[in-house]
C-alpha positions as CSV (number, residue, x, y, z in Angstrom):
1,X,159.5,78.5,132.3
2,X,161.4,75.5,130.8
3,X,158.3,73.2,131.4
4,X,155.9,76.0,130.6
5,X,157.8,76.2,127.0
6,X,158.1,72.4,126.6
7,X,154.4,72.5,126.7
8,X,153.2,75.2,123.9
9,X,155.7,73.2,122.0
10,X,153.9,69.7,122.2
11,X,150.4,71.4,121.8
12,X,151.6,73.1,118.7
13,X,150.9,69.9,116.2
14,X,147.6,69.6,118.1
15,X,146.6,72.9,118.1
16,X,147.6,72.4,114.3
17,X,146.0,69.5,113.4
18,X,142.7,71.3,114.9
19,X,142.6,74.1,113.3
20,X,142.8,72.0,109.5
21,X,140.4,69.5,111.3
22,X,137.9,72.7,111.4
23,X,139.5,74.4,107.9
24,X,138.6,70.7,106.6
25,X,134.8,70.9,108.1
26,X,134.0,74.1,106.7
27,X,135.3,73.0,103.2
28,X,133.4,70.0,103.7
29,X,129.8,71.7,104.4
30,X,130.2,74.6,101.8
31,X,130.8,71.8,99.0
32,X,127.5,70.4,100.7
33,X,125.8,73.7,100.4
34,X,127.0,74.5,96.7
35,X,125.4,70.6,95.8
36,X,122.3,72.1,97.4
37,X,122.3,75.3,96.0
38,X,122.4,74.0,92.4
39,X,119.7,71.2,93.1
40,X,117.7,73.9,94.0
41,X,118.5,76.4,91.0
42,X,117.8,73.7,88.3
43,X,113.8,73.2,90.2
44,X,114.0,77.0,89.6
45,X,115.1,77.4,86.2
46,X,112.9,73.9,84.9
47,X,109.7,76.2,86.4
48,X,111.1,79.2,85.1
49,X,111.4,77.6,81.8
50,X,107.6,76.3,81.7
51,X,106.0,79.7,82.0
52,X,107.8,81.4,79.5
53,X,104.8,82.7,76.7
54,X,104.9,81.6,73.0
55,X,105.9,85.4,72.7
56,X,109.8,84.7,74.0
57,X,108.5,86.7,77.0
58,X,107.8,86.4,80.9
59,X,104.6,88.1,82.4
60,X,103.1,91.4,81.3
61,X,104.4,92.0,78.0
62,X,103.8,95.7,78.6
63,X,107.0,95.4,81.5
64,X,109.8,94.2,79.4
65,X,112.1,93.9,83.1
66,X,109.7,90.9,83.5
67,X,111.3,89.3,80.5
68,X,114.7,90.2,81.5
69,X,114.9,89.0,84.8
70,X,114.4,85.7,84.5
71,X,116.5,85.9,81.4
72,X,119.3,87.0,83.3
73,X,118.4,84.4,85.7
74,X,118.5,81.6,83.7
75,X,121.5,82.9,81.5
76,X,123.5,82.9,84.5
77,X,122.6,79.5,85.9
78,X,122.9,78.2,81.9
79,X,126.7,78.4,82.2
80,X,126.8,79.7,78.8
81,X,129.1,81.9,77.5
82,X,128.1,85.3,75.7
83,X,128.9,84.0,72.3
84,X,127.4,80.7,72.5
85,X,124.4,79.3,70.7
86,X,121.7,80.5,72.3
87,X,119.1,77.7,73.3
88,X,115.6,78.2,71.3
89,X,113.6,79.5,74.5
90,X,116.2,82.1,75.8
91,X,117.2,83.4,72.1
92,X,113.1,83.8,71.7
93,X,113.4,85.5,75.3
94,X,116.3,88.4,73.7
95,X,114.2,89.1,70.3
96,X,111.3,89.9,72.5
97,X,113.7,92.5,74.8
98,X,115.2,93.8,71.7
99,X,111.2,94.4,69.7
100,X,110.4,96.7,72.6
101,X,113.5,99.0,72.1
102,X,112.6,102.4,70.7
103,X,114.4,105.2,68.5
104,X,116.2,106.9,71.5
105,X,117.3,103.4,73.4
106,X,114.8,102.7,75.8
107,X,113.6,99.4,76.4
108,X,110.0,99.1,77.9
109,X,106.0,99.0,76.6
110,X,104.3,101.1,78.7
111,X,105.7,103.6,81.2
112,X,108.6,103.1,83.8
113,X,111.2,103.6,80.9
114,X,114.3,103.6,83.3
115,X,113.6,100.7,85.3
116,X,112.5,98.2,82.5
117,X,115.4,99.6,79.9
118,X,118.2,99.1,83.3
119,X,117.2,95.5,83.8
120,X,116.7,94.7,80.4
121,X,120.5,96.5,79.5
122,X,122.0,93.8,82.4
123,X,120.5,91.2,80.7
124,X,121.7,92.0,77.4
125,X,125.6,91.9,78.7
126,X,125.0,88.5,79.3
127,X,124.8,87.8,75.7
128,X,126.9,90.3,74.1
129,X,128.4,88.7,71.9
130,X,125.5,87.5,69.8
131,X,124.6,89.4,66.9
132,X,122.9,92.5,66.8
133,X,123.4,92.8,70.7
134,X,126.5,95.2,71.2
135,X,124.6,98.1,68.9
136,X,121.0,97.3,71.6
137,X,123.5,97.8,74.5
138,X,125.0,101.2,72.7
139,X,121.5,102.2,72.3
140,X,120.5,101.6,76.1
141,X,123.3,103.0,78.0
142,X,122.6,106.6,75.8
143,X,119.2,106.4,76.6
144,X,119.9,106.0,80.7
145,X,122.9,108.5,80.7
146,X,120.4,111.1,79.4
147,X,118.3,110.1,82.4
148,X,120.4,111.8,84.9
149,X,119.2,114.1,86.8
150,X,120.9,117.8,86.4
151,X,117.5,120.1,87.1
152,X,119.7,123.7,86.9
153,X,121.5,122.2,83.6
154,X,124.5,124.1,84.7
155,X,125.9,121.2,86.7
156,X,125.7,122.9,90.2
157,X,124.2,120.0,91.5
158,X,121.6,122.4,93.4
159,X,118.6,120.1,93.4
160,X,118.4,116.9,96.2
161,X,117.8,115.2,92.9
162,X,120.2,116.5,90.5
163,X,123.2,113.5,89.6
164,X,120.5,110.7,90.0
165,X,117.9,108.6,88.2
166,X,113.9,108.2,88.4
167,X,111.2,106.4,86.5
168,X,110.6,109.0,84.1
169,X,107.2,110.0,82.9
170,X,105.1,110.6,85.9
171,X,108.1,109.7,88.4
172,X,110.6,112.5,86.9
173,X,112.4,112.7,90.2
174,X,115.4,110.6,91.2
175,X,115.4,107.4,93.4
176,X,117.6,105.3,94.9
177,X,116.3,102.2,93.6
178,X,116.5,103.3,89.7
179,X,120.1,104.9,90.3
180,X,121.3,102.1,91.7
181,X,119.8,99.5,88.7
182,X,121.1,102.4,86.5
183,X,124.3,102.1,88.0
184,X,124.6,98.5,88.1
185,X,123.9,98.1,84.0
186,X,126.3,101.1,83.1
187,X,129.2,99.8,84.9
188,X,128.8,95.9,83.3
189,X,127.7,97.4,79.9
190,X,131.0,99.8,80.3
191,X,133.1,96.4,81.0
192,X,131.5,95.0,77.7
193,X,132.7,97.5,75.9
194,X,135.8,98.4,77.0
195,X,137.8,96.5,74.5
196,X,135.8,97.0,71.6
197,X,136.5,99.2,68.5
198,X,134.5,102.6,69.1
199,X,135.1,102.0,72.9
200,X,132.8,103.2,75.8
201,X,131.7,106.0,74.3
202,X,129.1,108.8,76.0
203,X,129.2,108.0,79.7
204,X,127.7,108.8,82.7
205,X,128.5,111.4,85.8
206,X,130.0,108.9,88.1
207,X,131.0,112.0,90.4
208,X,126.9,113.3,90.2
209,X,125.5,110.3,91.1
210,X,128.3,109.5,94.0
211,X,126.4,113.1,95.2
212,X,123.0,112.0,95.1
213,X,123.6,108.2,96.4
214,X,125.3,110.0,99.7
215,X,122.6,113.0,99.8
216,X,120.3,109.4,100.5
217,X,122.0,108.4,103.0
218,X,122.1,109.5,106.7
219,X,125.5,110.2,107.5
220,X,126.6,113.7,108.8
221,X,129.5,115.3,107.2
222,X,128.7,114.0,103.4
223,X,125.1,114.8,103.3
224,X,124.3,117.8,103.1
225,X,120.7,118.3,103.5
226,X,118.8,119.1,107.3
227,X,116.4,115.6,106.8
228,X,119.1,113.2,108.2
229,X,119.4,111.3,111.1
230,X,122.4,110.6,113.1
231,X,120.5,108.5,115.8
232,X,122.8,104.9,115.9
233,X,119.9,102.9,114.8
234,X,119.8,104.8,111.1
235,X,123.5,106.8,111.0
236,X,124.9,104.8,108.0
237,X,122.2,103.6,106.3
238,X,120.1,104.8,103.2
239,X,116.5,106.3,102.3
240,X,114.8,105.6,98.8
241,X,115.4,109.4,97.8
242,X,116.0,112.4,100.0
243,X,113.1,113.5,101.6
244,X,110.9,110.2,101.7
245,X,111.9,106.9,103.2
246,X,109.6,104.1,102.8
247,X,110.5,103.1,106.2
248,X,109.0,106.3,107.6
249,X,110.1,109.0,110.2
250,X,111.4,109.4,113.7
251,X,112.1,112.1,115.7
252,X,115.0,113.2,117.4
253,X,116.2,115.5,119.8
254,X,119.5,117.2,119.5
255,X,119.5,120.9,120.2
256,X,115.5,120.9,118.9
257,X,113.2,118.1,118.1
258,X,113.3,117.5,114.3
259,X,112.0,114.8,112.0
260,X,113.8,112.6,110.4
261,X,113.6,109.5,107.8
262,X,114.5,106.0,108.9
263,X,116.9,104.0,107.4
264,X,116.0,100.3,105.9
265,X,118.0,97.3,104.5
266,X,117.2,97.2,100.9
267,X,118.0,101.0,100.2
268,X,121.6,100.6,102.3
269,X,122.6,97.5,100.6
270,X,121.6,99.4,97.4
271,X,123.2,102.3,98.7
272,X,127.0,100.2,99.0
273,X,126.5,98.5,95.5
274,X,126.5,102.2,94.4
275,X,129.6,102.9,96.0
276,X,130.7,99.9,94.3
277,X,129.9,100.6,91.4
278,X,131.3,104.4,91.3
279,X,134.5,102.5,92.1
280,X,135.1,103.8,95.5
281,X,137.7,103.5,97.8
282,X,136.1,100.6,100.1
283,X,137.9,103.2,103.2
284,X,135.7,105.4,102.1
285,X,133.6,106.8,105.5
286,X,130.5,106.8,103.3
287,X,131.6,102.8,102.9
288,X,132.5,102.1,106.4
289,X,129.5,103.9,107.8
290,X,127.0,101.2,105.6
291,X,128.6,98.6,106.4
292,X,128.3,99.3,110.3
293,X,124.7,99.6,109.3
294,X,124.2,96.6,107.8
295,X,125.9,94.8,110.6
296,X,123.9,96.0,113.5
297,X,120.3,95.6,111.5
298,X,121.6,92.3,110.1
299,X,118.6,89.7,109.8
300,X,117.2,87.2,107.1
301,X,113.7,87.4,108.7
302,X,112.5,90.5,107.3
303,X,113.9,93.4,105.5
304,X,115.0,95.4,108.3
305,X,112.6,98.4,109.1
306,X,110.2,97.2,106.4
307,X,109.0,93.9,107.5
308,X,108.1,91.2,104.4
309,X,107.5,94.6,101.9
310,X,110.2,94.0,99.4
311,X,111.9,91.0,101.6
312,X,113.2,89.2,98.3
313,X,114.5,92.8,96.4
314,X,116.1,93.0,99.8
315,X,118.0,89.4,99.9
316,X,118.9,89.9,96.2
317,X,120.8,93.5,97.2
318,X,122.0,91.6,99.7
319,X,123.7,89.0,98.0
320,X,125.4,91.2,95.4
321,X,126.7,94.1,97.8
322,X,128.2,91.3,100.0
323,X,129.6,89.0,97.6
324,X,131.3,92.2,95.3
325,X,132.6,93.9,98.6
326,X,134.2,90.7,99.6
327,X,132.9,90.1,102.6
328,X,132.9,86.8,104.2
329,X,131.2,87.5,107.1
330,X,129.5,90.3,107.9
331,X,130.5,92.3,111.7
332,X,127.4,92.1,113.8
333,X,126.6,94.9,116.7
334,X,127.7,92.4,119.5
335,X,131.0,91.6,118.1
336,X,130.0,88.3,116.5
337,X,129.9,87.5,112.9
338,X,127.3,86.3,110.5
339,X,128.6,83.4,107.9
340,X,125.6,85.3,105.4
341,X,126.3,82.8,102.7
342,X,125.4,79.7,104.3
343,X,122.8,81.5,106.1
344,X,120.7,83.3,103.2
345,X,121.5,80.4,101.1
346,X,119.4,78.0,103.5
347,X,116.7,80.6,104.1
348,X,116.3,81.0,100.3
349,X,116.3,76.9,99.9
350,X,113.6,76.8,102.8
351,X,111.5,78.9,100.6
352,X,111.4,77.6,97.6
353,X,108.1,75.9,96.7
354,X,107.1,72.7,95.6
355,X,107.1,73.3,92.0
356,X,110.8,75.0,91.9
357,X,109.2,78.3,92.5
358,X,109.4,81.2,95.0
359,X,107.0,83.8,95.9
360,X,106.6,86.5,98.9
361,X,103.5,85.5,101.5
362,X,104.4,88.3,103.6
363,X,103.6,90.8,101.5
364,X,102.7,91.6,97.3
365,X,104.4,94.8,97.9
366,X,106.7,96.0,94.6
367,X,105.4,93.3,92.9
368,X,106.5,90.2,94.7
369,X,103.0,88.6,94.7
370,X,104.5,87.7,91.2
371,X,106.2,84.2,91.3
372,X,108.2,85.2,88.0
373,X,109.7,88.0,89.5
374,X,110.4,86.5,92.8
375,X,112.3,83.6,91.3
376,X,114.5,85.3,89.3
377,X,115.3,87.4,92.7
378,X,116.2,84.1,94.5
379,X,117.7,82.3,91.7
380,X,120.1,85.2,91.2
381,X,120.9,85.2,94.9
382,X,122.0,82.2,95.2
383,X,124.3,82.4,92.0
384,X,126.0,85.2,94.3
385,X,126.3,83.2,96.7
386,X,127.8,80.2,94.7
387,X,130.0,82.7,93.2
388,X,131.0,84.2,96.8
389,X,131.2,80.5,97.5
């Protein structure tokens, strides 16, 4: 025993000394990686810079989230404070977002109200400091709090939809994707205006739209409606509004055969920022049970259960619901863990084209045939990353 104790006592400094030789080496390659990563942001943001119109905006004028995307994109790379002088292109950029804002707050041209005025409001708390900007972002958040669902108005929650947000117009019902962008721009604009003289103000149903993001996803016990499935392969994960998952359906058999909607990675990693968001308890089983998800369909070659469709919208969900949870590496299914941050990091550098620019080849699904959208996805991905860096 002696001799056996004598031993663990003279491999303690080497055991030591190893571990802060490997401490050292991972230091070492993720100050590699973040000189990468902003070499390859700065290609990005020159090309993003170069196609901006005479106008202040990006793409089809009529879609003012096309503007605000790269906006945000380039405001976060900039390194610029909210009250800074705004750089000629990017202050042309904001007048054109704030000329398409109407009477009751919305920000868009032509149809999808919600979606182009929830980008457009997370842009604007990047710069809302500069004049003008604070009253825009008042205007916005009223518009999108009046977008939640409540179908009964008497606050019963009755309706799958009820405590979420759609499109609006000829998309009334509510989706995952909008409530979650929704989401996302209420809880930074609410952080804005915390501290600021006529406070928050009008706000939305956190406690609603905590309903409708579970009644997407397929978890027994907190979803109340008969579509879910409880199979392994989707228990956890999230559908794009209940009732219809763009992944499609699959049969199981319990007690009787019954249909059921797949779950896929963009919606679950949409699902958790929503959680996050609604400042959950990150114990919460709804929590857990996504992450578990995540982990066993985890993969940078596709968006799981919907091949290249929305591939980019997927690594960008990705890289926010990861780096906000705080998760290093996520748990894989065979007990092994994936470093995502190095990983989606090099798979986004590997992409990026020649001329600083990114684009989906896979598919042109949800509009990632468009290089201007596509970049801002990746660009903003990889600030995550930096920041989870």
């Amino acid at each position: 025993m002696d001799s056996l104790q004598a031993m663990k006592t003279r491999s303690t400094p080497f055991l030591v000394a190893l571990f802060t030789v490997a401490q050292l080496s991972g230091v070492i390659a993720d100050e590699a990686l973040k000189t990468e990563i902003e070499a390859t942001l700065a290609k990005g943001a020159a090309w993003l810079e170069s196609k901006q119109n005479e106008s202040g905006s990006w793409g089809d004028e009529t879609y003012p989230a096309l503007t605000a995307m790269p906006l945000s994109a380039l405001m976060r790379n900039s390194g610029l404070e909210s009250n800074a002088k705004l750089p000629e292109n990017l202050a042309k950029g904001y007048d054109f977002i704030l000329s398409k804002q109407h009477r009751n707050g919305a920000i868009y041209g032509k149809g999808l109200a919600t979606y182009n005025t929830a980008l457009s409001l997370m842009s604007l708390t990047h710069v809302a400091n500069q004049p003008g900007i604070e009253e825009a972002i008042r205007q916005a958040r009223r518009f999108l709090i009046n977008q939640q669902a409540d179908e009964d108005v008497r606050g019963e929650l009755d309706s799958p939809f009820d405590g979420g947000i759609g499109y609006g117009g000829s998309h009334p019902h509510s989706d995952l994707s909008n409530t979650h962008l929704a989401m996302e721009a209420l809880y930074y604009s609410k952080q804005v205006l915390a501290d600021r003289p006529g406070g928050v103000g009008l706000d939305l149903d956190w406690n609603a739209a905590i309903h409708f993001v579970s009644r997407c996803q397929n978890l027994e016990g907190s979803n109340d409606l008969d579509y879910i499935a409880v199979a392994d392969q989707d228990r956890g994960g999230f559908v794009y509004f209940p009732g219809d998952s763009k992944a499609g359906e699959v049969e199981e058999h319990s007690t009787k055969t019954k249909v059921a909607l797949r779950s896929y990675g963009s919606m679950s990693y949409a699902g958790l920022l929503s959680f996050i968001y609604a400042d959950m308890d990150p114990n919460d089983k709804r929590i857990t049970a996504v992450k578990k998800w995540l982990g066993r369909n985890y993969t940078l070659e596709e968006n799981p259960h919907m091949g290249a469709q929305g591939q980019f919208y997927y690594y960008h969900t990705m890289a926010k619901a990861l780096s906000l949870a705080g998760i290093d590496e996520l748990s894989l299914a065979d007990g092994g863990k994936a470093n995502w941050k190095q990983e989606l990091a090099k798979k986004l550098i590997a992409f990026q084209k020649a001329d600083g620019s990114w684009i989906n080849d896979g598919s042109s699904r949800w509009w990632e045939d468009d290089p201007i959208l596509v970049t801002s996805y990746a660009m903003l991905s990889l600030k995550h990353v930096l920041q989870a860096l």
